[in-house]
C-alpha positions in Angstrom: 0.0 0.0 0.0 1.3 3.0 -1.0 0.0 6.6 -0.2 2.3 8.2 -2.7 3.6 10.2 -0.1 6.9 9.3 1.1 7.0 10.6 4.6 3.6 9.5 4.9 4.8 5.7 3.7 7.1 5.6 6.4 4.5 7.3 8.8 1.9 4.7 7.4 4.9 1.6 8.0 5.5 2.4 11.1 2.0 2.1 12.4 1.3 -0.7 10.4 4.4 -2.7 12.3 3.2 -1.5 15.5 -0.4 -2.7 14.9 0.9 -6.3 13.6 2.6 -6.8 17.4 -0.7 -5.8 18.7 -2.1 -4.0 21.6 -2.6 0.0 21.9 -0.4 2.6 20.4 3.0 2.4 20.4 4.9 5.4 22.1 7.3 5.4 18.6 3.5 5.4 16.7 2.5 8.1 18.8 5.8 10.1 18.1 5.8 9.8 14.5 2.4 10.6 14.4 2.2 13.8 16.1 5.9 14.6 14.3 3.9 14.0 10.5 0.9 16.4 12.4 2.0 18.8 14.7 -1.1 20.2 15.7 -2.5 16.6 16.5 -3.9 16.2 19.9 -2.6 13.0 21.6 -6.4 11.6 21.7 -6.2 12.9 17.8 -3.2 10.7 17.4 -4.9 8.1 18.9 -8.1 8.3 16.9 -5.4 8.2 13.6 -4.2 5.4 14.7 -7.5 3.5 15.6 -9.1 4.3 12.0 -5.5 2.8 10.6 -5.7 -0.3 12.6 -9.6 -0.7 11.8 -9.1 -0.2 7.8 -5.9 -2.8 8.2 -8.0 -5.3 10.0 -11.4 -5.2 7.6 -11.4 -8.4 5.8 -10.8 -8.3 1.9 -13.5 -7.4 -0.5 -14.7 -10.7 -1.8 -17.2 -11.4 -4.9 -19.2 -14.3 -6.4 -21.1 -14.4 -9.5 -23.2 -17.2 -11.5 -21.1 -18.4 -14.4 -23.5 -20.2 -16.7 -23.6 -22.6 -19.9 -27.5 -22.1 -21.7 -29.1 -22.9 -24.8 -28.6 -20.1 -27.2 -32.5 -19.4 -26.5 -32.3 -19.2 -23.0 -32.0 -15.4 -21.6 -30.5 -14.9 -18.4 -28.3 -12.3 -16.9 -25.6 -14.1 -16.2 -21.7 -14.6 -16.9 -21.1 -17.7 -19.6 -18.9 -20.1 -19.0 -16.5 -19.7 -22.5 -16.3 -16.5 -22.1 -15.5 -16.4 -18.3 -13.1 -20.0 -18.8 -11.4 -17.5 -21.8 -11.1 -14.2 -19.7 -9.3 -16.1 -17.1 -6.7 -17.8 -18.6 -6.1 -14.7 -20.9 -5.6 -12.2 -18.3 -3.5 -14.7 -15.8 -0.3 -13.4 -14.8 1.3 -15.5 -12.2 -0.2 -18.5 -11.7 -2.8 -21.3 -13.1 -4.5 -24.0 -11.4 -7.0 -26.2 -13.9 -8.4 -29.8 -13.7 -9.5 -31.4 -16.5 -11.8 -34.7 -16.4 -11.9 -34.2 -20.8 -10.2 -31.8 -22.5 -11.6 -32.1 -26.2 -10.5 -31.0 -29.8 -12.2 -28.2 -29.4 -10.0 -26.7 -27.1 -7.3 -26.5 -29.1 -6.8 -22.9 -28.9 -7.0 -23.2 -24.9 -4.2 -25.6 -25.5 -1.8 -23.5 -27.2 -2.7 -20.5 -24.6 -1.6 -22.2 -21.6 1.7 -23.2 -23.6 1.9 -19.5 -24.6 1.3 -18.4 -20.8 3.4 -21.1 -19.3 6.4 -19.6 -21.7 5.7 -16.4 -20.3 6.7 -17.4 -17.5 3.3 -17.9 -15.5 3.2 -21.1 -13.7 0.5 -23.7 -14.6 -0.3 -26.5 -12.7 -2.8 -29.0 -14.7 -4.5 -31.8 -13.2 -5.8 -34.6 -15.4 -8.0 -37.6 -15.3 -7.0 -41.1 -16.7 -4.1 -39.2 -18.9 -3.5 -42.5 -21.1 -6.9 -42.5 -22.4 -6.9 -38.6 -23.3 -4.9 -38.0 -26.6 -5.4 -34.6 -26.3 -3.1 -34.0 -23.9 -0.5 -35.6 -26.2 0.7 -31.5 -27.1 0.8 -30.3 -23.6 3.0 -33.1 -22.6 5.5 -32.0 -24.9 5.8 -28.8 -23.6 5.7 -29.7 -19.7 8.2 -28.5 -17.6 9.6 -25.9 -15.5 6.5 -24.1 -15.6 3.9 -26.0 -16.5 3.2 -29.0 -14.2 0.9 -32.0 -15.5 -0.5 -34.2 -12.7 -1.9 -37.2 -13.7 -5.4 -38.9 -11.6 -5.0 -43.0 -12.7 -7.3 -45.4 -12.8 -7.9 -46.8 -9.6 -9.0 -50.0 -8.0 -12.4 -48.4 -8.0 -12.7 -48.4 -12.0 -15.5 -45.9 -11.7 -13.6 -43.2 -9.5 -12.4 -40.4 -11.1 -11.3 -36.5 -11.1 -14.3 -35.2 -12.0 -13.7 -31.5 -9.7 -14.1 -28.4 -12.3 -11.7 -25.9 -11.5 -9.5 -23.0 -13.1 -8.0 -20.7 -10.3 -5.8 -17.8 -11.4 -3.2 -15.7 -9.8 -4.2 -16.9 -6.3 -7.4 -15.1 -7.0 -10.2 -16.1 -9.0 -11.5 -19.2 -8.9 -14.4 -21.0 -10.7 -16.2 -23.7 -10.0 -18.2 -25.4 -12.2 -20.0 -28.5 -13.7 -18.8 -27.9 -16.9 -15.8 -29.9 -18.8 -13.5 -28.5 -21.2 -15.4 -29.5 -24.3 -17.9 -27.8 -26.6 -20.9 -28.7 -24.9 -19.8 -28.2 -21.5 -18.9 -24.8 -22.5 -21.7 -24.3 -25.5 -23.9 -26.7 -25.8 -25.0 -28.8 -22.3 -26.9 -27.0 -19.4 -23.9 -25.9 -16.8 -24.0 -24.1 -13.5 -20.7 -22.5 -11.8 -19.4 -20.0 -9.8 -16.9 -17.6 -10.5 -15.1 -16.1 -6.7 -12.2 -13.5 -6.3 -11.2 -14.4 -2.9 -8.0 -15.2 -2.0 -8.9 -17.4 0.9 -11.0 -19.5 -1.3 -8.0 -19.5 -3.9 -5.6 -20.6 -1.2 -8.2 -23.4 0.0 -8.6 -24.9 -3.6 -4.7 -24.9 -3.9 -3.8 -26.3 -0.7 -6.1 -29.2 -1.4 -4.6 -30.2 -4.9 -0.9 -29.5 -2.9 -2.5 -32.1 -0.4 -3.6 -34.6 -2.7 0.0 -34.1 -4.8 1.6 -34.8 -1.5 -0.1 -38.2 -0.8 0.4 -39.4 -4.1 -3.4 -38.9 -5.4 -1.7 -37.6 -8.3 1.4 -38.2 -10.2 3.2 -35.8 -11.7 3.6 -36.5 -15.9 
């Protein structure tokens, strides 16, 4: 946070350091305080210091909307899921979580995106279900590495279990959740329901429990 103010960054700093040990003003707060406003009362350099620590401690903005897949004659105000799945892959800038329980032909141009991101240096982790039965995966294989990570779900004992979670998370951010697979109908054609979040607590969440499961050896890393 920056108030594009240099003596009031350090002002700002100091109180923010003094509020992260906790407890009431700190006597070097209260100095610095009444040194950036002379004519501050010490209850005035108080109250500053109370509105800082309140505006620090107010949890982060967080939003959720519907993200939807509809018959084209179906009208409701609502985010679609291509153009949502598109928006967030295109505008990541760090980081990518996506599963994939298909991932048709038809995303071909997806394909070469997170290949394009993923040599931009934006890291990509991809989980995938049943990888040996999914030939479209072949081209993304070929590009794995450094910074793109494929995590393969295989077939287990249970022949009917599967990965079959929708996610994309982006940049430790946004995160959707959805019903729909990475094919034209789930995207186009089929009747999907989702939801798209910008919450970073829900972004760490979904991360920490693909991190989990890459940790127990749920998935295997391509």
């Amino acid at each position: 946070m920056s108030t594009g103010n240099i003596s009031l960054d350090i002002l700002l700093d100091e109180m923010k350091n003094s509020i992260a040990v906790g407890g009431d003003i700190s006597t070097e707060s209260l100095r610095a305080i009444k040194k950036r406003f002379p004519s501050a009362s010490d209850k005035e350099a108080h109250d500053i210091y109370a509105l800082v620590s309140g505006a620090l401690d107010s949890p982060a903005k967080e939003n959720a909307s519907i993200v939807l897949t509809a018959p084209p004659s179906f009208s409701f105000k609502a985010k679609t899921t291509k153009n949502t799945v598109s928006s967030m892959l295109e505008n990541s800038q760090r980081s990518i979580l996506i599963t994939g329980y298909t991932l048709s032909e038809y995303f071909s141009d997806m394909v070469n995106l997170i290949i394009a991101k993923s040599q931009q240096g934006v890291f990509i982790k991809f989980f995938v279900n049943n990888i040996e039965n999914q030939g479209s995966f072949d081209k993304l294989c070929r590009y794995k590495g450094r910074f793109l990570k494929i995590y393969n779900y295989p077939k287990a004992q249970d022949a009917m279990a599967a990965l079959h979670a929708k996610v994309i998370s982006v940049d430790g951010v946004k995160t959707l959740i959805t019903s729909a697979n990475l094919s034209y109908h789930g995207q186009q054609g089929n009747i999907e329901l989702g939801t798209v979040i910008e919450s970073k607590a829900i972004a760490k969440q979904v991360d920490d429990i693909f991190t989990q499961l890459i940790f127990k050896k749920v998935f295997v890393e391509i």
